[in-house]
LOMARPA-68182 format. One line per field, with one value per residue: residue number from 1; chain; x, y, z of N, C-alpha, C in turn. Coordinates in pm, 1 decimal, decimal comma. Example, Ala and Ser with C-alpha at 12.3 -4.5 7.8 and 13.67 -1.06 7.14 Angstrom:
// residues 2
seza <- 1_2
rodo <- A_A
n.px <- 1319,0_1285,0
n.py <- -569,0_-225,0
n.pz <- 780,0_708,0
ca.px <- 1230,0_1367,0
ca.py <- -450,0_-106,0
ca.pz <- 780,0_714,0
c.px <- 1320,0_1290,0
c.py <- -330,0_3,0
c.pz <- 780,0_787,0
***
This chain:
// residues 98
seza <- 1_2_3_4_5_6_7_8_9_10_11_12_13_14_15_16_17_18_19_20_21_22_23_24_25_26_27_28_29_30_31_32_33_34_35_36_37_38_39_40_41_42_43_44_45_46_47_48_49_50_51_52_53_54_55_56_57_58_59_60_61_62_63_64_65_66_67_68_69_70_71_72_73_74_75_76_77_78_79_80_81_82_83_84_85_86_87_88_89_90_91_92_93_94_95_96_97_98
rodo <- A_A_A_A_A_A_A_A_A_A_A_A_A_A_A_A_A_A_A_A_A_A_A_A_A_A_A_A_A_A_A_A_A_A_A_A_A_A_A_A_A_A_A_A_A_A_A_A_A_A_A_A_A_A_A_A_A_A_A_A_A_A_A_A_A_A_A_A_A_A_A_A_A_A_A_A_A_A_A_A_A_A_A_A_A_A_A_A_A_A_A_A_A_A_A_A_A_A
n.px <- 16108,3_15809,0_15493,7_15128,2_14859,4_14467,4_14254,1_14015,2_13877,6_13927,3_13837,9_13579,0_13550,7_13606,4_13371,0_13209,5_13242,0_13144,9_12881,1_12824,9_12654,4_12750,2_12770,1_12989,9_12987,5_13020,4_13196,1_13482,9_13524,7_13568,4_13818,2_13954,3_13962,0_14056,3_14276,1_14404,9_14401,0_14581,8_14857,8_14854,7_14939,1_15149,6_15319,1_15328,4_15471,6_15711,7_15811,8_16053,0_16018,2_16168,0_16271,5_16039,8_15795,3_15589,0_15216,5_14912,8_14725,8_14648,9_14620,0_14737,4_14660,5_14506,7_14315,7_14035,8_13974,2_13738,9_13577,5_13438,5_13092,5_12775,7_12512,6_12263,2_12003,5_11765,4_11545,3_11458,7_11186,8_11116,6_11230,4_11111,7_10855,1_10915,4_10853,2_10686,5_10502,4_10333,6_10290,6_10507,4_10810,6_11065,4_11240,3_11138,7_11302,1_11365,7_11496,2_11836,5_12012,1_12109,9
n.py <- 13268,4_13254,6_13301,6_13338,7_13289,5_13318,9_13129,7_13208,8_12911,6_12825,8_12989,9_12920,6_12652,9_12675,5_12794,4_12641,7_12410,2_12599,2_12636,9_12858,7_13071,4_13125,3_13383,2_13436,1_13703,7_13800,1_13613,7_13681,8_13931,1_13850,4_13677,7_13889,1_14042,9_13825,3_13803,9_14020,4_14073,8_13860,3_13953,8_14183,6_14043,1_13904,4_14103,3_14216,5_13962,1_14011,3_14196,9_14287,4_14133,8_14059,5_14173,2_14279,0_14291,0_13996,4_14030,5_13999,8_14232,4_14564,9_14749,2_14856,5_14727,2_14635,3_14354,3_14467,3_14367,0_14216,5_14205,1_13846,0_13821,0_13758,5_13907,4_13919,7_13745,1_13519,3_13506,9_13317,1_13299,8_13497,3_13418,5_13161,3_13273,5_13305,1_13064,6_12869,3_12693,2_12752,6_12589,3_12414,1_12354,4_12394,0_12482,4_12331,4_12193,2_12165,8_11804,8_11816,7_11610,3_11294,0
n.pz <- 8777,8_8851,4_8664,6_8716,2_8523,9_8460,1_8237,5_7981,5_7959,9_8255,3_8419,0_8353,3_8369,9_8693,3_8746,9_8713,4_8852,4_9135,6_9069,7_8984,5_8764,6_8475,6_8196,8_7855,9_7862,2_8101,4_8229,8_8094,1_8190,5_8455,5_8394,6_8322,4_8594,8_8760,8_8687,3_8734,8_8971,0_9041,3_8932,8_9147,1_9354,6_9242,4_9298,7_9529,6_9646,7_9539,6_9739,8_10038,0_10308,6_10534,2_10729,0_10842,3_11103,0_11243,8_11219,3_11406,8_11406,4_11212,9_11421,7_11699,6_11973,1_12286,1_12448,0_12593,9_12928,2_13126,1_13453,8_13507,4_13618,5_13698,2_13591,5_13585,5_13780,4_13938,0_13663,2_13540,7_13503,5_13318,2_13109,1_13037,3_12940,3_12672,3_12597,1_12345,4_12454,0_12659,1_12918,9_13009,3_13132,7_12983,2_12687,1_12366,1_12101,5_11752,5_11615,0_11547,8_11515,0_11410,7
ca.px <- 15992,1_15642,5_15359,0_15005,1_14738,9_14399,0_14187,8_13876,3_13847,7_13969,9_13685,0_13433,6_13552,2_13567,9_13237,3_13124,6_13242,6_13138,1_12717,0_12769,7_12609,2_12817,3_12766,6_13061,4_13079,5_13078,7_13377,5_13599,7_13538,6_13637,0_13948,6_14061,3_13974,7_14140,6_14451,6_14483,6_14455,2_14745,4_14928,2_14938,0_15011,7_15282,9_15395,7_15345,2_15567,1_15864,8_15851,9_16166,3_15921,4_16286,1_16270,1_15914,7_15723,1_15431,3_15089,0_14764,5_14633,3_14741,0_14588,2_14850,3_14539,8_14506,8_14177,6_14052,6_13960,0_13639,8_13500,4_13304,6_13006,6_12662,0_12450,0_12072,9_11941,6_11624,9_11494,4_11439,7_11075,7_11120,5_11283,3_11030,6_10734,1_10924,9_10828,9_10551,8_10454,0_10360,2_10332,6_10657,7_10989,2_11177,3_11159,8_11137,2_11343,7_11370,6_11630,4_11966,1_12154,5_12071,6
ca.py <- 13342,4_13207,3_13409,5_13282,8_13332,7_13247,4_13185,9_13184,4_12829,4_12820,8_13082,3_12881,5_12548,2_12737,5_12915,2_12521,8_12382,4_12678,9_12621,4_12974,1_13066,1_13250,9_13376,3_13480,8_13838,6_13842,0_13506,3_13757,0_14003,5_13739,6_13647,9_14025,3_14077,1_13781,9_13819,0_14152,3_14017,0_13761,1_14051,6_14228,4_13902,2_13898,2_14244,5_14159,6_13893,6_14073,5_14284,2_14210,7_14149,2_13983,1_14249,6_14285,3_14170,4_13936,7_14135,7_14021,8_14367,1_14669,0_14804,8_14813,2_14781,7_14542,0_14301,2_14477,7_14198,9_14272,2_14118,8_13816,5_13836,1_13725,8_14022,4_13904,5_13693,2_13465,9_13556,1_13178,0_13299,5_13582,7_13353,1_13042,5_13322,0_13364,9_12936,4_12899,7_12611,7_12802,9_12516,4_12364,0_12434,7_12417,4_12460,3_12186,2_12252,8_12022,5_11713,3_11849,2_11500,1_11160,4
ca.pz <- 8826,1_8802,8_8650,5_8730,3_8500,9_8455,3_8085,3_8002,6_8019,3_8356,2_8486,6_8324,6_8478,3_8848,4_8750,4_8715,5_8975,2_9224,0_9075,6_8939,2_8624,4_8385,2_8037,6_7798,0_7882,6_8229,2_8212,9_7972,7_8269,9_8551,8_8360,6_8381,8_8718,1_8818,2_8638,7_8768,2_9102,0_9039,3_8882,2_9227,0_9373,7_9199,6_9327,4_9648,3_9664,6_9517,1_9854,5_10120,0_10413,7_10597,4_10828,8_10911,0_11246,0_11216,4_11306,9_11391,9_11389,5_11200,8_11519,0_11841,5_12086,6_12398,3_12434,8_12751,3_13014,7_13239,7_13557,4_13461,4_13679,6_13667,2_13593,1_13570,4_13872,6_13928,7_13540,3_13455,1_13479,5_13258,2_12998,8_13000,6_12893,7_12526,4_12534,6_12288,6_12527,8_12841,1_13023,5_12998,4_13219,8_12935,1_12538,1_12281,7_11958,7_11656,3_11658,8_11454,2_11552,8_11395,4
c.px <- 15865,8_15556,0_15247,3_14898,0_14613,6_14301,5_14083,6_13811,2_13869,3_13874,3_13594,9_13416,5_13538,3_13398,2_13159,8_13094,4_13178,5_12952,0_12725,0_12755,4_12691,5_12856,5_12884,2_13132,8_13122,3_13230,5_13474,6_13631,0_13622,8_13783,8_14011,4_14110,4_14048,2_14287,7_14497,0_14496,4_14570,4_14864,7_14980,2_14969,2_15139,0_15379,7_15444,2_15432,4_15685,8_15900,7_15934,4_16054,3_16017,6_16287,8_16151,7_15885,4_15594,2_15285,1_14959,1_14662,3_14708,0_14714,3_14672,3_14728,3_14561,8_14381,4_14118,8_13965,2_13849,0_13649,1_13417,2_13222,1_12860,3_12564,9_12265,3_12042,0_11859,7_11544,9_11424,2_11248,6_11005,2_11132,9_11158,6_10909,0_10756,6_10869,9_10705,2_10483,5_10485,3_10307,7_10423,5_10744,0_11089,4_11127,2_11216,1_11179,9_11332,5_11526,8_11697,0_12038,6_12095,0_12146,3
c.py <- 13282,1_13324,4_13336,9_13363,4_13248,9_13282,1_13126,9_13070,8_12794,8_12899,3_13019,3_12720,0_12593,9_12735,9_12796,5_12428,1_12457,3_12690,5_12787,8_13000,3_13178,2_13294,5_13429,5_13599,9_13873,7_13739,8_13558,0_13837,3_13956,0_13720,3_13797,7_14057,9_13969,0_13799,5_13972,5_14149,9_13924,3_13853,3_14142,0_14127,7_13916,7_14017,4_14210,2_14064,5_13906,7_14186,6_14204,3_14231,5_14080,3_14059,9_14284,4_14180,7_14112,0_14028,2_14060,2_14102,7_14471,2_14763,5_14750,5_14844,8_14591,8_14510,2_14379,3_14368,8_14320,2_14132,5_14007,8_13747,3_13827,4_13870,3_14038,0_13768,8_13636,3_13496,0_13424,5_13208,5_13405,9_13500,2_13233,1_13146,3_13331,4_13159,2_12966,6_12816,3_12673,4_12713,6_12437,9_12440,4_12424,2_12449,4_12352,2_12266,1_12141,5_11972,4_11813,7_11757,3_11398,4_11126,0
c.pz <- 8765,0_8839,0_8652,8_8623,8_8517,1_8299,6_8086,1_8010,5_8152,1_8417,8_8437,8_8416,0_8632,9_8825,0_8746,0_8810,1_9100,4_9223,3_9014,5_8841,6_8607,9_8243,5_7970,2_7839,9_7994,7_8261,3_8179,5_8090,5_8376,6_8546,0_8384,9_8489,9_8796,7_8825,7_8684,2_8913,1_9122,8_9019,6_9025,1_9340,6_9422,8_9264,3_9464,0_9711,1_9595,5_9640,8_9947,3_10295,0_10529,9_10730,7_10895,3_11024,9_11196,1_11297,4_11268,0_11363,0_11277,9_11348,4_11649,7_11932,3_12108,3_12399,4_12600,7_12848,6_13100,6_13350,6_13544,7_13596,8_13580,1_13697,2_13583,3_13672,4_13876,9_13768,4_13482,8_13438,0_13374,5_13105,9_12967,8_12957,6_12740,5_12494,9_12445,9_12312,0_12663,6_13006,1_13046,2_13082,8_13150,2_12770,1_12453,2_12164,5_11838,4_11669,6_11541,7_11445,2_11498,2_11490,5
***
């Protein structure tokens, strides 16, 4: 049986890697709260889950499916007034792509 912990050097290396600042007392804290998260972990995987079904949901609900239909008409003149170039037929954004 493997037990996972984690010690306070081990929360301070994460806490270094991750850019997050962290002083002594809150690291001591970290290490608890982790290890008490490994702890039910650990629980967790002593359960016989052999018989269980796989579930996406805990919720037994169906996606319900609509009609897809075009519901707004001619608007393109509605839409080119939010341009903040109102003489343009279209809007200009900044590049995102080298």
């Amino acid at each position: 049986k493997y037990h996972m912990t984690i010690d306070l050097k081990t929360v301070k290396k994460i806490s270094k890697l991750a850019r997050i600042s962290v002083d002594s007392e809150k690291a001591k804290k970290l290490e608890n709260d982790l290890n008490s998260i490994f702890e039910f972990i650990e629980k967790l995987n002593q359960l016989d889950t052999s018989k269980s079904e796989p579930l996406t949901s805990v919720v037994d609900a169906k996606l319900q499916l609509r009609k897809d239909e075009i519901k707004s008409k001619n608007i393109r003149d509605q839409i080119l007034k939010n341009s903040p170039d109102e003489n343009k037929d279209f809007f200009v954004v900044p590049k995102v792509v080298e």
